[in-house]
C-alpha positions in Angstrom: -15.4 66.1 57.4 -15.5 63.0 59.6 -16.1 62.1 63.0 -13.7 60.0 65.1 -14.7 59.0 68.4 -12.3 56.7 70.7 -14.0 55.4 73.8 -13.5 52.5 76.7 -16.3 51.4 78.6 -16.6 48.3 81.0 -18.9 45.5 80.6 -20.0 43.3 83.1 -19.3 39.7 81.1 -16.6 37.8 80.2 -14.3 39.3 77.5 -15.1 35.6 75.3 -19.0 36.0 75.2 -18.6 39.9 74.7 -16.4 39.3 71.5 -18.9 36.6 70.4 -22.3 38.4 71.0 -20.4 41.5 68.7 -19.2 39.6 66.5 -21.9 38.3 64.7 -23.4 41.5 63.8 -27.0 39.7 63.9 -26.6 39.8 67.5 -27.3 43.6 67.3 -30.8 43.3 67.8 -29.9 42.0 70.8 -28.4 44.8 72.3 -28.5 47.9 70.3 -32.0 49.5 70.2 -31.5 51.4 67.5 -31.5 48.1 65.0 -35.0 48.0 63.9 -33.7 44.6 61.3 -30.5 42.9 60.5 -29.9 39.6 58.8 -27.0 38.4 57.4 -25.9 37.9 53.8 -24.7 34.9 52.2 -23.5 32.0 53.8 -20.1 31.0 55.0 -18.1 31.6 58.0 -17.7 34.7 60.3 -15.0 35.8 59.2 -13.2 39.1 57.5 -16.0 39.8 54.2 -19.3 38.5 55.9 -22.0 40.8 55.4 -25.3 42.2 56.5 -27.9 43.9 55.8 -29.3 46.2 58.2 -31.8 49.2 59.2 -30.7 51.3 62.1 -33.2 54.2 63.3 -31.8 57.5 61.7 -29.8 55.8 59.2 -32.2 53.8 56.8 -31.0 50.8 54.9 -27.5 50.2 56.0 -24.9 47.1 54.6 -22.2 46.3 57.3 -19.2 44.4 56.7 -16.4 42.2 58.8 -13.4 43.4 57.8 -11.5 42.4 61.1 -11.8 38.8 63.4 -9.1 38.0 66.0 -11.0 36.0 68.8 -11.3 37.1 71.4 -9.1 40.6 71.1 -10.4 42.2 68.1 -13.5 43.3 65.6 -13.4 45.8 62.9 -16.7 46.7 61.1 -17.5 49.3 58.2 -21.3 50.3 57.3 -22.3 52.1 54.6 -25.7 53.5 53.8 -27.2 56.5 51.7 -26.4 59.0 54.7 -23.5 57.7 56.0 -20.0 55.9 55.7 -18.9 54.4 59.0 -16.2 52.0 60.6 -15.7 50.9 63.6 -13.4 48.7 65.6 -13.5 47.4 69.0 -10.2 45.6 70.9 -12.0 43.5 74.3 -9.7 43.3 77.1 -10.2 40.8 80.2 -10.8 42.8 83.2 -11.6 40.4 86.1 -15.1 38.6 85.4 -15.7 41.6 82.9 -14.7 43.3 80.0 -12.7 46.3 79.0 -13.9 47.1 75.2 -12.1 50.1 73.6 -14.1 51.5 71.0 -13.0 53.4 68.0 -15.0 55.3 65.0 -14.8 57.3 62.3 -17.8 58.5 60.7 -18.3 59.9 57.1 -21.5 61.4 56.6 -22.8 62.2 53.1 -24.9 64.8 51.6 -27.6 66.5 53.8 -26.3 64.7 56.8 -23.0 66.6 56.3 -24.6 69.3 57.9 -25.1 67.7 61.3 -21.4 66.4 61.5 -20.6 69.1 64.6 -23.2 66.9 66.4 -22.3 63.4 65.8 -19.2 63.2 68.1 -21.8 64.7 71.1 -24.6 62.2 69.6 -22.0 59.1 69.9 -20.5 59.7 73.6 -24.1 60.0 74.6 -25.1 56.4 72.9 -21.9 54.9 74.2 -22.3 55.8 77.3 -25.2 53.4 77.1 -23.4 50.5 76.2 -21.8 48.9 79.2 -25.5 48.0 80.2 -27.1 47.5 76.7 -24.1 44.7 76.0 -24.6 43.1 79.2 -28.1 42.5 79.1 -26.9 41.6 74.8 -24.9 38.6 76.5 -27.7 37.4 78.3 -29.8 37.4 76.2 -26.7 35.1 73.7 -26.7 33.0 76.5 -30.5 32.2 76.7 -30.4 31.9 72.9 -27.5 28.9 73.0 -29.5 27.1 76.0 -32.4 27.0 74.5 
């Protein structure tokens, strides 16, 4: 059975540098601490069928995928690995000097890890809830990256 989760949180950067830090899922490592590698596949531009591969703690060996790029209102992403089908899909919103970023997922574990469904909704709000603050410090770290 899958888990959906829909969730808004505010981040404290511009909605154009949010959108761009996401968008390149290499970024990651930037501001998700659960990336322990991620580098990108193929060459080519960012756009809808770039891919990467990945290794998120908990999830092993994971291959994500662009499926959705509408700068600077919308990302769509789907992952799949051994334990775990997964999409996700994020709309940024100005909100002042920040960001509004609705969040939407939908998770589709596999095997063993079927067993833990009941938890990952739970699991999710709690990492989410994280993310206002893990993004902004993501998009200053971008920044540094392109002034350096």
């Amino acid at each position: 059975m899958p888990t959906s989760l829909d969730m808004q949180v505010q981040v404290d950067a511009p909605r154009s540098e949010v959108f761009d830090l996401m968008a390149d899922a290499q970024n990651e490592r930037d501001w998700n601490p659960d990336v322990i590698e991620i580098e990108r596949v193929g060459d080519g531009p960012l756009a809808p069928g770039a891919e990467w591969r990945a290794r998120h703690k908990g999830m092993g060996a994971v291959r994500i995928r662009l499926d959705e790029y509408e700068r600077p209102t919308r990302l769509a992403f789907s992952g799949t690995s051994d334990r775990m089908d997964m999409r996700f899909g994020f709309t940024f919103f100005g909100n002042g000097a920040g960001t509004q970023l609705h969040a939407v997922s939908e998770l589709h574990p596999k095997g063993a890890m079927r067993l833990a469904g009941p938890l990952f909704a739970p699991m999710m709000k709690r990492t989410f809830a994280k993310r206002p603050a893990q993004l902004t410090a993501g998009v200053a770290a971008f920044r540094a990256k392109q002034h350096s």
